[in-house]
C-alpha positions as CSV (number, residue, x, y, z in Angstrom):
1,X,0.0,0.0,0.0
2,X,2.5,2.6,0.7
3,X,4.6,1.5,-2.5
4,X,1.4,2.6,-4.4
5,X,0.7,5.4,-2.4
6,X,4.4,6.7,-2.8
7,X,3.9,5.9,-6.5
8,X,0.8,7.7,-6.3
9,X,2.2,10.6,-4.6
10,X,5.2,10.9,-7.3
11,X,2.9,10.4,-9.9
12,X,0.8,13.1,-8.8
13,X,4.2,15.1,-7.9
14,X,5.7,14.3,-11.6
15,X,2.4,15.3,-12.8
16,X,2.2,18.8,-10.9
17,X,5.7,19.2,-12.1
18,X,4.7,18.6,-16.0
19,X,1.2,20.8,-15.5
20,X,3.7,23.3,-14.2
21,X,6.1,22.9,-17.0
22,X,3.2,23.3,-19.7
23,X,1.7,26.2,-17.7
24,X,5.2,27.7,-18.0
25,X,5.6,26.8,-21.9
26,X,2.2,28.2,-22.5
27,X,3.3,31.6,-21.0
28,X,6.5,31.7,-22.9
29,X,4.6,30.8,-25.9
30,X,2.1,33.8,-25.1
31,X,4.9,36.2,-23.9
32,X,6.8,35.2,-27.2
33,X,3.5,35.7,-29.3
34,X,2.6,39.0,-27.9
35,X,6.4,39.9,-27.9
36,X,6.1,39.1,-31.6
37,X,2.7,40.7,-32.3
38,X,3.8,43.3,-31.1
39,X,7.3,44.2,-32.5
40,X,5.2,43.5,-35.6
41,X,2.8,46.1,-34.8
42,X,5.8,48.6,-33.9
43,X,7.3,47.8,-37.4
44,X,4.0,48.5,-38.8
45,X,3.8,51.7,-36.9
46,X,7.3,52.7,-37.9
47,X,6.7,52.3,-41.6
48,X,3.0,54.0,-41.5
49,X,5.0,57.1,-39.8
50,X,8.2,56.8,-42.2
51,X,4.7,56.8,-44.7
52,X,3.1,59.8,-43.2
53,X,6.0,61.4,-43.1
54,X,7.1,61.3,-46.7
55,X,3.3,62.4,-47.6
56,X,3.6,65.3,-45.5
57,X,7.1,66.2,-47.1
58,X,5.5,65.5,-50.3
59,X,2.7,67.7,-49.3
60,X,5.0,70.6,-48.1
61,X,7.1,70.2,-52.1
62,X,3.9,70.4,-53.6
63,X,3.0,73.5,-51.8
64,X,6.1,75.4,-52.5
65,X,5.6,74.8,-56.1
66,X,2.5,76.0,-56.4
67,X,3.4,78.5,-54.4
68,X,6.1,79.6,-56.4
69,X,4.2,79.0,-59.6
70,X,1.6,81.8,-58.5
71,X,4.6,83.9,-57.4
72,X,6.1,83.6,-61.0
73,X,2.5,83.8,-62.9
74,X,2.0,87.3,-60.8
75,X,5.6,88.4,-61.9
76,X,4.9,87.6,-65.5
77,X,1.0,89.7,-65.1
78,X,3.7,92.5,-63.6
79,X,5.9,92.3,-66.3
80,X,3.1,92.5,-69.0
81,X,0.9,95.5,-67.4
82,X,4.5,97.6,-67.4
83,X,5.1,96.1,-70.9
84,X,2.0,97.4,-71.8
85,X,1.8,101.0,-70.3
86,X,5.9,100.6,-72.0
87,X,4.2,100.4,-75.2
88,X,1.4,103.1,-74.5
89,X,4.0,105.7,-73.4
90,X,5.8,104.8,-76.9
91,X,2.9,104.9,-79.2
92,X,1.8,108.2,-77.0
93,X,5.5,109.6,-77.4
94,X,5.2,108.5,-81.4
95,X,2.1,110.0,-81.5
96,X,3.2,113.5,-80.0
97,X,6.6,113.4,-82.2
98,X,4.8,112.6,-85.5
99,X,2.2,115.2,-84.5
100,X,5.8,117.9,-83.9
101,X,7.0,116.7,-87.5
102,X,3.7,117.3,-89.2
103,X,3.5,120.9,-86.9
104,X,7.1,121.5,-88.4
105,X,6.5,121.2,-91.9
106,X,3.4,123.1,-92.1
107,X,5.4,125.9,-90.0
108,X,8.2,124.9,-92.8
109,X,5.6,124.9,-95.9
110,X,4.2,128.4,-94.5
111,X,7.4,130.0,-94.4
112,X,8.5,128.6,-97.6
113,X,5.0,130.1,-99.5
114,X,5.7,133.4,-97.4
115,X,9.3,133.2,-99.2
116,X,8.1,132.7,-102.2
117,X,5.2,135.1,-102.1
118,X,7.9,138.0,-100.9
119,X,10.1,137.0,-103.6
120,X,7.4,136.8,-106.3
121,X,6.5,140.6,-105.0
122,X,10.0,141.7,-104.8
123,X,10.1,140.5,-108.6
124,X,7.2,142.3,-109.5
125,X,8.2,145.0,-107.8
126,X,11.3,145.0,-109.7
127,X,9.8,145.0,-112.6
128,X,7.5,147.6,-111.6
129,X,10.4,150.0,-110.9
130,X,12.1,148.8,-114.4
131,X,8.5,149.7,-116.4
132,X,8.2,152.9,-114.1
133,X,11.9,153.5,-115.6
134,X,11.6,153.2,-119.3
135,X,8.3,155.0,-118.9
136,X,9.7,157.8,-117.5
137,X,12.3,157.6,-120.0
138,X,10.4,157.6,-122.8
C-alpha cells in the first residue's frame, strides 16, 4: 500500500511538475507571441509614420511649387501690365513726335510760300520799278 501510495504521490508530484512545465511553456509561448505581435505592430507603426511622413514632405514640395508658380504667374502679369503701359507711353511719345513733324512742316511749308510770295512781290516789284523807268524815260 504505501509502495502505491508513494507511487501515487510521485505520480501526482511528476504530474504537478509537468502541468507546471506546460503552464510555463504556454506563458513563454504567449509572452513570445505578444512579444512578436507586437514588434510587428511597432514595425507597422514605424513604416505607417516613415509613410506619413514622406506624404507630408511630399505635401509641403507640392506647396512650395504651387506657391512659387503663383509667385512667377504674378511676376509675368507684372511684367506685361509695365510692358503694356511701356508700349502706350511709346505709341503716346510716337504719336506726340509725328504730331511735332507734321507741326514742323506746315510751319516749314508756311514760311517757304511766305518766301516765295515776298520774292514773287520783290520781282514784281522790280519790274514795276524797271517799267516805271523806261516810262519815265520815254
Amino acid at each position: 500500500d504505501d509502495e502505491v501510495r508513494n507511487g501515487l504521490a510521485e505520480l501526482a508530484t511528476a504530474t504537478s511538475a509537468e502541468a507546471a512545465l506546460d503552464r510555463s511553456v504556454a506563458r513563454t509561448v504567449e509572452s513570445a507571441s505578444a512579444d512578436a505581435v507586437t514588434a510587428q505592430l511597432d514595425e507597422a507603426e514605424g513604416r505607417q509614420r516613415a509613410a506619413l511622413e514622406e506624404m507630408g514632405l511630399a505635401l509641403r514640395r507640392s506647396m512650395d511649387e504651387e506657391r512659387a508658380r503663383q509667385e512667377a504667374e504674378a511676376k509675368v502679369q507684372v511684367a506685361r501690365r509695365k510692358l503694356r503701359e511701356r508700349e502706350t507711353q511709346e505709341t503716346e511719345t510716337q504719336s506726340a513726335v509725328e504730331e511735332c513733324v507734321a507741326d514742323l512742316i506746315d510751319e516749314l511749308e508756311a514760311r517757304e510760300r511766305a518766301q516765295a510770295e515776298a520774292r514773287h512781290e520783290a520781282q514784281l516789284a522790280g519790274l514795276q520799278a524797271v517799267l516805271l523807268q523806261q516810262q519815265r524815260e520815254t
